[in-house]
C-alpha positions as CSV (number, residue, x, y, z in Angstrom):
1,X,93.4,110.8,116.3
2,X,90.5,109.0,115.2
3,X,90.0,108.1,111.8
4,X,86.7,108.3,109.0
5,X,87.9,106.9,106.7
6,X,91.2,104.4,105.7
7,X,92.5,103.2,102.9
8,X,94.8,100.2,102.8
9,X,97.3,99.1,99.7
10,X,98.9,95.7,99.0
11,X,101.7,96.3,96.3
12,X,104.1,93.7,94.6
13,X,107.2,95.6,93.9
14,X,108.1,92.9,91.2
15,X,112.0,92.6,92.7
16,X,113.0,96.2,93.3
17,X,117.0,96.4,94.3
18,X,119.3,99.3,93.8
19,X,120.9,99.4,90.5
20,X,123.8,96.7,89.9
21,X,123.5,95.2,92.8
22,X,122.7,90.9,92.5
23,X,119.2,89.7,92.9
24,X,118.4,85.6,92.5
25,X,120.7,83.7,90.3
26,X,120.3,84.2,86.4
27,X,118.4,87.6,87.0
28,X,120.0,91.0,85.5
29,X,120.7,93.6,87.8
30,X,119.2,96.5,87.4
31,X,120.7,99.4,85.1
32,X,120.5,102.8,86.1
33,X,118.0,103.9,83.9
34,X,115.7,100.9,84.9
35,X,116.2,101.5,88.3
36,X,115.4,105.6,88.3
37,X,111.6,104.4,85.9
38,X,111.2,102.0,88.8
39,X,111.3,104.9,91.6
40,X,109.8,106.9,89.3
41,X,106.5,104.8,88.2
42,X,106.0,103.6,91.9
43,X,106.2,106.7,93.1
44,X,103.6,108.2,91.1
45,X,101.4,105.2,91.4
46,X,101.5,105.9,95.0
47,X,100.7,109.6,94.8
48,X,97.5,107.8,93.0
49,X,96.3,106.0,95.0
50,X,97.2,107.8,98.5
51,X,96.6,104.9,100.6
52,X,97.3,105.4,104.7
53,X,98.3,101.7,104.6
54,X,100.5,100.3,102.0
55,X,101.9,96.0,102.2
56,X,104.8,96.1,100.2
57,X,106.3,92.5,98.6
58,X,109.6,92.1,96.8
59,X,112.1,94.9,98.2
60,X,115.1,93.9,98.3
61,X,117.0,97.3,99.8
62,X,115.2,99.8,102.0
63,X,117.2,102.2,100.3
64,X,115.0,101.9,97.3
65,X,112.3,102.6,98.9
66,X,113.4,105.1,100.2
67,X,114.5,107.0,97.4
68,X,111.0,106.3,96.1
69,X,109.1,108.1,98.6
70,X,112.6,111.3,98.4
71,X,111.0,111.3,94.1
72,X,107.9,111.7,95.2
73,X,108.1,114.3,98.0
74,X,106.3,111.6,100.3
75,X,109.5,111.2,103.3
76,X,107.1,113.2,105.2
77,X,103.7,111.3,104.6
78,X,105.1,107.5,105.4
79,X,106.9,105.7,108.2
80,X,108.7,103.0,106.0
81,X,109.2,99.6,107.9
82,X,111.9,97.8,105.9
83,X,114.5,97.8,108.4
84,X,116.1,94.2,107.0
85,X,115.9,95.1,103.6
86,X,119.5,95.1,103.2
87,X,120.0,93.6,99.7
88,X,121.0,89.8,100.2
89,X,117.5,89.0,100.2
90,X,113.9,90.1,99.4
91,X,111.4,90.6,102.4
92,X,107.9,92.3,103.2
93,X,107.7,95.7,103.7
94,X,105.3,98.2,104.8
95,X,104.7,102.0,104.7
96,X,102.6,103.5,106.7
97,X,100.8,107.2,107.4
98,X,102.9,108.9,109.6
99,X,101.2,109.5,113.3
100,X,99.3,105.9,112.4
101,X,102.3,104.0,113.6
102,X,102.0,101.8,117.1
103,X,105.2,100.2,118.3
104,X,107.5,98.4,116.4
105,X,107.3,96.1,113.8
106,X,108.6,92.5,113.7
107,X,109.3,90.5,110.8
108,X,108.3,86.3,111.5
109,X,110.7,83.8,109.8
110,X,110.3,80.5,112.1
111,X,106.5,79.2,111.5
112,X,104.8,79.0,114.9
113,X,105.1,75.8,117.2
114,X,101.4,74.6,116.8
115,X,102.3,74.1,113.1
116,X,102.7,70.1,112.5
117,X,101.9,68.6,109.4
118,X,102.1,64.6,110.1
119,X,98.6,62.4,109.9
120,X,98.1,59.1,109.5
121,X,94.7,59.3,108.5
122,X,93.0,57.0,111.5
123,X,89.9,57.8,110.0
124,X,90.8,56.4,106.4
125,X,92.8,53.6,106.7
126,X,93.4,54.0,102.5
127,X,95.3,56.8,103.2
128,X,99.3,56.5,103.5
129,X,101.0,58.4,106.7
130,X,101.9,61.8,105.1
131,X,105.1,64.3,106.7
132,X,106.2,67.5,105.5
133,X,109.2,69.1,107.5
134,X,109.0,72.7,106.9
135,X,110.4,75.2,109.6
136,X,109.6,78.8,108.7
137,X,108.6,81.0,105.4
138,X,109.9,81.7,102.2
139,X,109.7,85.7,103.1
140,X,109.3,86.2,106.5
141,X,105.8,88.2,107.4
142,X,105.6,91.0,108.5
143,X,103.3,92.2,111.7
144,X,102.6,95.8,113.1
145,X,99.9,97.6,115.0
146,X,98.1,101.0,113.8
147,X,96.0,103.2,115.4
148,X,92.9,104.1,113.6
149,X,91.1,105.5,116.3
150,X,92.2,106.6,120.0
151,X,90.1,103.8,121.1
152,X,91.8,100.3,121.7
153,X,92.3,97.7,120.5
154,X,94.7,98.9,117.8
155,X,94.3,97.0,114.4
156,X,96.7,94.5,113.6
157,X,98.4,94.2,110.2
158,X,100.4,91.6,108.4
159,X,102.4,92.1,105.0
160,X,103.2,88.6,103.3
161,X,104.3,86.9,100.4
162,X,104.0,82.7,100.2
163,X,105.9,80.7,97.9
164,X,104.9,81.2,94.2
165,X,103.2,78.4,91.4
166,X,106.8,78.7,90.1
167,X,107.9,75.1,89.6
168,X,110.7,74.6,92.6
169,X,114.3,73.7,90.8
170,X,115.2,70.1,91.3
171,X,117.5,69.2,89.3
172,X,120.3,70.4,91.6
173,X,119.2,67.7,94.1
174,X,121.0,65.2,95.4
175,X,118.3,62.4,95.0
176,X,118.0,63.7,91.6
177,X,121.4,64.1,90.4
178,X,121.9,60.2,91.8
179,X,118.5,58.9,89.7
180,X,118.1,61.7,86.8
181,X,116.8,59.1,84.1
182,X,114.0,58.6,86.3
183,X,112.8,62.4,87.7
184,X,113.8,63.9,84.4
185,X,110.9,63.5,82.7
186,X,108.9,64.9,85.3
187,X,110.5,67.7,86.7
188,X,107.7,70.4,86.2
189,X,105.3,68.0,88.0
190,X,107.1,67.4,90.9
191,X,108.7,71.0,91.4
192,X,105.7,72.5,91.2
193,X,103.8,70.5,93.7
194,X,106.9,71.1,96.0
195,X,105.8,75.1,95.3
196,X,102.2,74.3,95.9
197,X,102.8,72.2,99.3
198,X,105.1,74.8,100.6
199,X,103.1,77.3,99.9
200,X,99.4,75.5,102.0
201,X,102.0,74.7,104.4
202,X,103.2,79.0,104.4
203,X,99.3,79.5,104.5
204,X,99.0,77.3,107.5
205,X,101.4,78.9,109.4
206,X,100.3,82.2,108.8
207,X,96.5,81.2,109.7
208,X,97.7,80.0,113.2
209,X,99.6,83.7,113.6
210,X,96.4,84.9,112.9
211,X,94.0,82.8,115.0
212,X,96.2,83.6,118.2
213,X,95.2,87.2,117.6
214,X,91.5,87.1,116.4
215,X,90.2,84.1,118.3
216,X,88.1,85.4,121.2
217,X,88.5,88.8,121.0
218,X,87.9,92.1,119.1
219,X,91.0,93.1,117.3
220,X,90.4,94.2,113.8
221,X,93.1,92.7,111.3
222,X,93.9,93.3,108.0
223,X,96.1,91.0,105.5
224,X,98.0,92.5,102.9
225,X,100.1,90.7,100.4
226,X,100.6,88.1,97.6
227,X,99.1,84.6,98.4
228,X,99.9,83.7,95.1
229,X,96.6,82.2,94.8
230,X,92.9,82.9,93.9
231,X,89.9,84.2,96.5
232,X,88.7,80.7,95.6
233,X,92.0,78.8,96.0
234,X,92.7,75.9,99.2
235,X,95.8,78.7,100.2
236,X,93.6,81.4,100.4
237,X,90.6,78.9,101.9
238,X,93.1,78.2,104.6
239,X,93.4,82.2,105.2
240,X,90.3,82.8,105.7
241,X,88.4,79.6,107.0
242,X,86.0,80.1,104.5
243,X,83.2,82.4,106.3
244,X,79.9,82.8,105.2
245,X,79.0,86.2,103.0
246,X,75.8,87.1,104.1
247,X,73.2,89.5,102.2
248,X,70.2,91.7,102.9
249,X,70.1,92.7,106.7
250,X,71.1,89.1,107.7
251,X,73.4,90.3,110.6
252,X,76.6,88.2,111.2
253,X,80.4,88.0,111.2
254,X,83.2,85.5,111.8
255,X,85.1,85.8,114.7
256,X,87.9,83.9,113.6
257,X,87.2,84.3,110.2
258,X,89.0,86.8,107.2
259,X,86.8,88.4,104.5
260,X,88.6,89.0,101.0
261,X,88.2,92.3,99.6
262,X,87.4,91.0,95.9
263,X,84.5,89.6,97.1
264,X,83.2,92.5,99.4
265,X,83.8,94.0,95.8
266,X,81.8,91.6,93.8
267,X,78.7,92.3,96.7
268,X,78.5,96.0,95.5
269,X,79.2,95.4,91.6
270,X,77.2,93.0,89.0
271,X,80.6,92.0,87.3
272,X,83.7,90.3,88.3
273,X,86.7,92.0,86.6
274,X,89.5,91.5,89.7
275,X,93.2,90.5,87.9
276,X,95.9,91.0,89.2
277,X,98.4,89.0,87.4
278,X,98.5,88.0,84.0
279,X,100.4,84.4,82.8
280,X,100.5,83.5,79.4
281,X,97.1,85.6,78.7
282,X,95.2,84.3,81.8
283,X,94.2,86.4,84.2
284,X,94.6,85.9,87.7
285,X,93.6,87.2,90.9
286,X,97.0,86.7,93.2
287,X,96.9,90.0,95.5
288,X,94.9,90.0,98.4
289,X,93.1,92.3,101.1
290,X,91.6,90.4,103.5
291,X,89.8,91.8,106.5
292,X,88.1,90.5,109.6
293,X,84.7,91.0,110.5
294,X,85.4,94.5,111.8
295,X,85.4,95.6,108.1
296,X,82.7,93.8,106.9
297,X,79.6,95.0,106.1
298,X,76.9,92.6,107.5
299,X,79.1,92.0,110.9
300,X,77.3,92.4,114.1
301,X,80.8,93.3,115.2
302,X,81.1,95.9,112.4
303,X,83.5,99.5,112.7
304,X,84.3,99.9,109.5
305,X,82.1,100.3,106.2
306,X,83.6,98.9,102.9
307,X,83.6,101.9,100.5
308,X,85.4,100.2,97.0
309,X,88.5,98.7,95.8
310,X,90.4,99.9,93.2
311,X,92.8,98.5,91.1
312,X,96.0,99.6,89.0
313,X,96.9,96.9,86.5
314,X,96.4,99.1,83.0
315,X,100.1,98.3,83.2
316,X,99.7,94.3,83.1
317,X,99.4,94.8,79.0
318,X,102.9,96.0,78.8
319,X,105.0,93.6,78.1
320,X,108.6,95.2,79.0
321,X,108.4,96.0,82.9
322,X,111.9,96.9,82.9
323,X,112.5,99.3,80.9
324,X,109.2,101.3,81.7
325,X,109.9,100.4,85.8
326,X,106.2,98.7,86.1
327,X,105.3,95.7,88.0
328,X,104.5,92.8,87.1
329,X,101.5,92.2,89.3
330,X,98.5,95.1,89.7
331,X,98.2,96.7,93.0
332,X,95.3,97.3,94.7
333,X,93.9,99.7,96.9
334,X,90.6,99.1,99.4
335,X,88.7,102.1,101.3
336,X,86.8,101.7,104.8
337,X,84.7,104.3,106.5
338,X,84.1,104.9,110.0
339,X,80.1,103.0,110.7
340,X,80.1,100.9,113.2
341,X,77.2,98.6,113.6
342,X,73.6,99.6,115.4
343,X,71.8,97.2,117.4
């Protein structure tokens, strides 16, 4: 079956759990009635948008999902890949266009062995020896293969979800608890750059993951998830090792390098309006799609035309999520069509 055109989804679920079942301490469970506007509003939103391709973040059940796709008569369009979503924790998910489907998908806790974060800065002697000991990811990614066209190589996918800005609780700590006069007054300080390392450290981890696919070789890949971060952020930097966006008929491409969607966007549009999450009335962009050079327009390597992003985020100015079963974070759809480069 080959493919003209794709569409590809990254959607934040924003903690979706059958009803009265336990999510992370001091949160509600859901009530009934939350949980059936929840299936109800995602469902439709999905029926929207009609991607092939759909990165899902923050499912806790599969069951959830699956009820989802039962409202909205879609069992039959999507393979759903949630297969340890079984409550006691929150993971990435995925659905995907049934007959798109190669293999099986496996979900990546344990970051990959090339992943050490020790220096002591030979070249700047000023510097103090830094060590972070961090072992795997806060939500383990997820990583299948789909077929777009009959041809190989099939295009790998990955669904995550790093650590959030959330400022990480410390006052449970043992250091803490033995010193609290001191770390008291700078709690939000300190937790929060314990978010922000874990999360370059999460972005790290995942950039290796990648490079040992796209290094050297042809395999389109597409990223799907929330970074928690900005297109201009070091997380996201990390992700994409920063390639150059070319204009005109400049020809060129990355091999190693990941294109994000917003900006493919901001190319074809004379005004930047991506949000995707909105904290205490700023507007941020934390949902990403990026894409190697096989989507990009001005690739040498090119197979795939970028033909719009759309996003859903009308919703962001509601401020009861619950009770209307909306997420907190916008979701956002990008389309491709079949042109691969000319000579």
């Amino acid at each position: 079956m080959d493919l003209t055109e794709i569409s590809v989804t990254t959607f934040n679920l924003m903690n979706f759990q059958l009803p009265g079942r336990s999510m992370h301490p001091g949160q509600k469970p859901w009530t009934q009635a939350e949980y059936d506007a929840k299936v109800d509003w995602i469902g439709r939103t999905l029926l929207d948008l009609d991607p092939d391709v759909v990165g899902l973040q923050e499912l806790w059940h599969r069951d959830a999902m699956a009820a989802v796709l039962e409202h909205a008569g879609l069992s039959d369009v999507y393979d759903l890949l949630a297969a340890p979503a079984d409550g006691s924790s929150i993971i990435c998910a995925a659905l995907v266009r049934k007959g798109l489907l190669v293999g099986s998908p496996t979900w990546l806790e344990a970051f990959p062995d090339a992943v050490r974060l020790e220096s002591n800065e030979a070249m700047d002697t000023q510097s103090p020896e830094i060590s972070v000991r961090i072992r795997g990811f806060s939500r383990p990614v997820l990583r299948f293969q789909v077929a777009l066209r009959d041809a190989e190589p099939h295009t790998e996918v990955f669904v995550t979800h790093l650590k959030s800005k959330l400022a990480t609780r410390i006052d449970t700590e043992q250091w803490y608890r033995a010193d609290p006069a001191t770390y008291q007054p700078h709690t939000l300080a300190i937790g929060t750059a314990i978010s922000t390392i874990r999360r370059t450290a999460e972005a790290a981890a995942l950039r290796v993951l990648l490079t040992g696919v796209m290094k050297g070789s042809d395999t389109p890949v597409i990223v799907l998830g929330d970074v928690n971060d900005d297109k201009t952020s070091n997380t996201v930097g990390i992700l994409t090792e920063q390639p150059r966006y070319l204009v005109g008929q400049v020809p060129g491409g990355a091999d190693n390098g990941l294109y994000t969607a917003q900006t493919l966007q901001e190319l074809r549009s004379v005004r930047d309006v991506y949000y995707t999450y909105v904290h205490e009335e700023v507007r941020e962009s934390l949902d990403q799609v990026l894409v190697s050079e096989q989507f990009y327009d001005m690739s040498r390597k090119r197979k795939w035309l970028f033909d719009g992003l759309v996003i859903t985020n009308d919703h962001l100015n509601e401020e009861d999520h619950k009770a209307r079963g909306t997420s907190d974070h916008g979701v956002v759809r990008v389309r491709f069509r079949w042109r691969p480069a000319t000579a």
